[in-house]
PALO-463717 format. One record per residue (C-alpha): x, y, z. Coordinates in steps of 0.5 Angstrom, whole numbers. Layout:
<<X, Y, Z>>
...
# end
This chain:
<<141, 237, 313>>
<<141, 243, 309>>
<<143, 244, 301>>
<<150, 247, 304>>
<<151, 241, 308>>
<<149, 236, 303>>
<<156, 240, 297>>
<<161, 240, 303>>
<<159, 233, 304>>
<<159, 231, 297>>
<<165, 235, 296>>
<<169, 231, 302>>
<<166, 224, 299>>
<<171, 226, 291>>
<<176, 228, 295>>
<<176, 222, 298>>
<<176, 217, 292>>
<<181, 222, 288>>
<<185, 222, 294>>
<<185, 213, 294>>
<<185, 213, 286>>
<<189, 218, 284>>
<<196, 213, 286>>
<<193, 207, 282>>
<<192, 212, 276>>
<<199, 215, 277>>
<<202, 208, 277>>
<<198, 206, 271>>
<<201, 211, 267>>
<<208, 210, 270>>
<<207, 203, 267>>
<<205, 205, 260>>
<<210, 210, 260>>
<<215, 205, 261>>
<<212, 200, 256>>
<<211, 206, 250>>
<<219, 209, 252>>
<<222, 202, 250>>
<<219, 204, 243>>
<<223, 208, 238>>
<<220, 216, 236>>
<<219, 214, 229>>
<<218, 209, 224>>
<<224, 205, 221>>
<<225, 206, 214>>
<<220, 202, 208>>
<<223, 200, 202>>
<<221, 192, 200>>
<<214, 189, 201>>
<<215, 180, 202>>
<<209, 175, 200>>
<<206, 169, 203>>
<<202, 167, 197>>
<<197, 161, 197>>
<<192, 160, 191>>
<<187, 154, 189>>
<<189, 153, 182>>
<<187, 149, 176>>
<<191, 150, 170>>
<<187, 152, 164>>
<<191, 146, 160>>
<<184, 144, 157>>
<<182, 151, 154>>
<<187, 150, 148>>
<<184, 151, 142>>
<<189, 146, 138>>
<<185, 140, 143>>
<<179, 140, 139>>
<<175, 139, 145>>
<<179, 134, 148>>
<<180, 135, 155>>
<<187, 130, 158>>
<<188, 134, 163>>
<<180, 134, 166>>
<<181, 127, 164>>
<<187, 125, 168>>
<<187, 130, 174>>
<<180, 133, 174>>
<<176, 139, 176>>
<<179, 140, 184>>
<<184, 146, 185>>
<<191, 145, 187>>
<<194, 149, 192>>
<<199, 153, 189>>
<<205, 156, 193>>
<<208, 162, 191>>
<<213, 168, 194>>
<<213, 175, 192>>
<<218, 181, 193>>
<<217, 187, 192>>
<<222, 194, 191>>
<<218, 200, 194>>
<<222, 205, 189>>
<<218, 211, 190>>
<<213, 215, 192>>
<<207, 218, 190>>
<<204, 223, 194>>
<<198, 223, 197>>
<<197, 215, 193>>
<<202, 210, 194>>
<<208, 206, 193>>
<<210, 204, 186>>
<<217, 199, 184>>
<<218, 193, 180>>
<<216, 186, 184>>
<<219, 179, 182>>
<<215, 172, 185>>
<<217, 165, 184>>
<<211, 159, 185>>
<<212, 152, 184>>
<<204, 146, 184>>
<<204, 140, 183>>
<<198, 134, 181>>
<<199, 127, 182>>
<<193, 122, 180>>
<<193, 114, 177>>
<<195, 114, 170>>
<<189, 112, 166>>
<<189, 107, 159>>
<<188, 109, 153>>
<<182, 107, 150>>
<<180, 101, 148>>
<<182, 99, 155>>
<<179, 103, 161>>
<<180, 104, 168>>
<<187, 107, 172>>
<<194, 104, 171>>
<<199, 101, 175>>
<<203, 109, 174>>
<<202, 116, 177>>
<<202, 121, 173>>
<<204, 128, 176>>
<<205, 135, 173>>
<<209, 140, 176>>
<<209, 148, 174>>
<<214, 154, 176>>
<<210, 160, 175>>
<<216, 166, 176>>
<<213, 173, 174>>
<<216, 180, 174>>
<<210, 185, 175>>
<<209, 193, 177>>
<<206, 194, 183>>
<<202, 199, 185>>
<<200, 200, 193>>
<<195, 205, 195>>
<<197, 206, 201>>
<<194, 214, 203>>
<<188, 211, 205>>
<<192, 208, 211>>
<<197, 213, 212>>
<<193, 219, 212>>
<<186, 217, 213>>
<<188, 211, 218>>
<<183, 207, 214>>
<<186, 200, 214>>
<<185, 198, 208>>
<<190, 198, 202>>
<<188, 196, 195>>
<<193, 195, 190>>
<<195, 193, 182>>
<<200, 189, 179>>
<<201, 188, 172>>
<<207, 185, 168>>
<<209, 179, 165>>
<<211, 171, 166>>
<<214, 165, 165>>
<<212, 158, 167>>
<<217, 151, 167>>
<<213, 145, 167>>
<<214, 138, 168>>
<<210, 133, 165>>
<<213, 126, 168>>
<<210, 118, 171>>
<<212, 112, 175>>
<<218, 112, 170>>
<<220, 120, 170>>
<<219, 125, 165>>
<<214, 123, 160>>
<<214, 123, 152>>
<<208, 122, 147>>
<<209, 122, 139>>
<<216, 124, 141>>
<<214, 130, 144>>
<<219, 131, 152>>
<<214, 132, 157>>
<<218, 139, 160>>
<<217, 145, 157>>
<<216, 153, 159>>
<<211, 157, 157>>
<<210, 166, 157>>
<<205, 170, 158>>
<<203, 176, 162>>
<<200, 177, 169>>
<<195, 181, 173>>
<<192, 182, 180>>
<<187, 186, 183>>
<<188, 185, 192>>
<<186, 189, 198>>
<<190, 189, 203>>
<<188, 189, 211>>
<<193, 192, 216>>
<<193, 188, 222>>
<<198, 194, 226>>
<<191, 197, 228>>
<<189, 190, 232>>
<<195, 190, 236>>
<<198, 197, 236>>
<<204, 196, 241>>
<<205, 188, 238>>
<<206, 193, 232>>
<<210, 198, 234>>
<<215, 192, 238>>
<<215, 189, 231>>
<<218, 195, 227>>
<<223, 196, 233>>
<<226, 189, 234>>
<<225, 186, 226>>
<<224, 193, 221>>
<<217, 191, 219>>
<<212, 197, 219>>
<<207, 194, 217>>
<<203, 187, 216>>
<<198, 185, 212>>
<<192, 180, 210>>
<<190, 181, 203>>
<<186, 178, 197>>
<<187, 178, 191>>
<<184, 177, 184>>
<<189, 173, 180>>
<<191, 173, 172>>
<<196, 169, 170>>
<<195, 168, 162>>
<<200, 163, 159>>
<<198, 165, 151>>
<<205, 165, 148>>
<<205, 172, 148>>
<<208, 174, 140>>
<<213, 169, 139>>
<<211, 162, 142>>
<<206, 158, 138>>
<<203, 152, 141>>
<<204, 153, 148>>
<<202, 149, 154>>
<<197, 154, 157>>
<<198, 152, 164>>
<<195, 159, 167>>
<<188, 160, 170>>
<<184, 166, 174>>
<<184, 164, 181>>
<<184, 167, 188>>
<<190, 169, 193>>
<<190, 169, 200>>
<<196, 171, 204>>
<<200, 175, 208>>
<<205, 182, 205>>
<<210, 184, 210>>
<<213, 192, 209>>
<<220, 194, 211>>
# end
């Protein structure tokens, strides 16, 4: 068979096959087409960010210089973190080109501790009583959300910083309520400040049509995992002598939607 026979033969066998397939194709772009049509042409409006905040935490109650090296709280809860639950909004306000969103951000937190009440010496050993503590951390913090990398870039990464200042109530009670020692009341409040340093990851580029249904149905335009480096420092600040240090550095983990 010659050169020339070889091409038209080649040549009958593609047309063939595009003839066969070109239906199929046509068809799976008419689906796609349908899918994507059901979306809207333009992302709805961002104004808010909401975290889903958890943290291993340990009060750094023990760390008070007053306490002469004496630790109540390692000796009656230990060393083991506790889970602390917590809940941020966030007002995205403004805009800086080519960085981010900026605007105040407001949280509420609540941990708690229980373990057998110990003797006091000279007796030794857990006493028939529970002794729990629970504290609400409350914060209100600047947040600043490095967004550009995403949005222009599309790199899924998000890094941020917020900084501010906070309040914690906390409750100090046994089997019988609020406990009271030398006639001071086991429930107080203490103030400090607040740092985070986190990393965000968007989610959307996992499952981009999952995303952009989410965006048309409930208004969120982004989710994503994050990381962050917590420092909350119940000092006093100026005005409060002596207070309950019941702040820490400590990881969070959690989910930020934005809409």
């Amino acid at each position: 068979m010659s050169a020339r026979s070889n091409l038209r033969a080649a040549a009958t066998l593609l047309a063939v096959a595009f003839v066969g397939l070109a239906p199929r194709f046509a068809a799976g772009q008419e689906r796609q087409e349908v899918l994507y049509g059901r979306h809207q042409t333009f992302e709805s409006p961002q104004h808010f960010a909401f975290e889903a905040r958890f943290s291993g935490f340990t009060p750094e109650i023990d760390s008070d210089p007053n306490l002469q090296g004496k630790t109540p709280y390692g000796d009656t809860f230990g060393t083991s973190a506790r889970l602390l639950f917590s809940a941020e909004l966030d007002w995205q306000a403004a805009r800086i080109p080519h960085v981010g969103t900026i605007g105040p951000g407001l949280a509420i937190g609540y941990a708690s501790m229980s373990d057998p009440a110990q003797f006091e010496p000279p007796r030794s050993g857990a006493s028939g009583e529970t002794t729990t503590l629970e504290i609400f951390p409350f914060y209100a913090v600047g947040v600043l959300r490095a967004d550009a990398l995403w949005r222009e870039l599309h790199v899924p990464l998000v890094p941020y910083a917020k900084v501010g200042l906070s309040m914690a109530l906390w409750r100090a009670s046994n089997t019988l309520g609020t406990s009271h020692a030398q006639g001071i009341s086991g429930l107080g409040r203490s103030f400090g400040t607040q740092i985070g340093l986190g990393l965000g990851f968007n989610l959307n580029v996992l499952d981009d049509y999952a995303a952009r249904n989410f965006d048309d149905s409930m208004g969120v335009n982004a989710t994503y995992l994050f990381a962050e480096w917590t420092r909350a420092d119940y000092n006093g600040l100026w005005f409060q002598s002596d207070p309950l240090r019941v702040g820490a550095s400590y990881w969070t983990f959690g989910l930020t939607f934005e809409f």
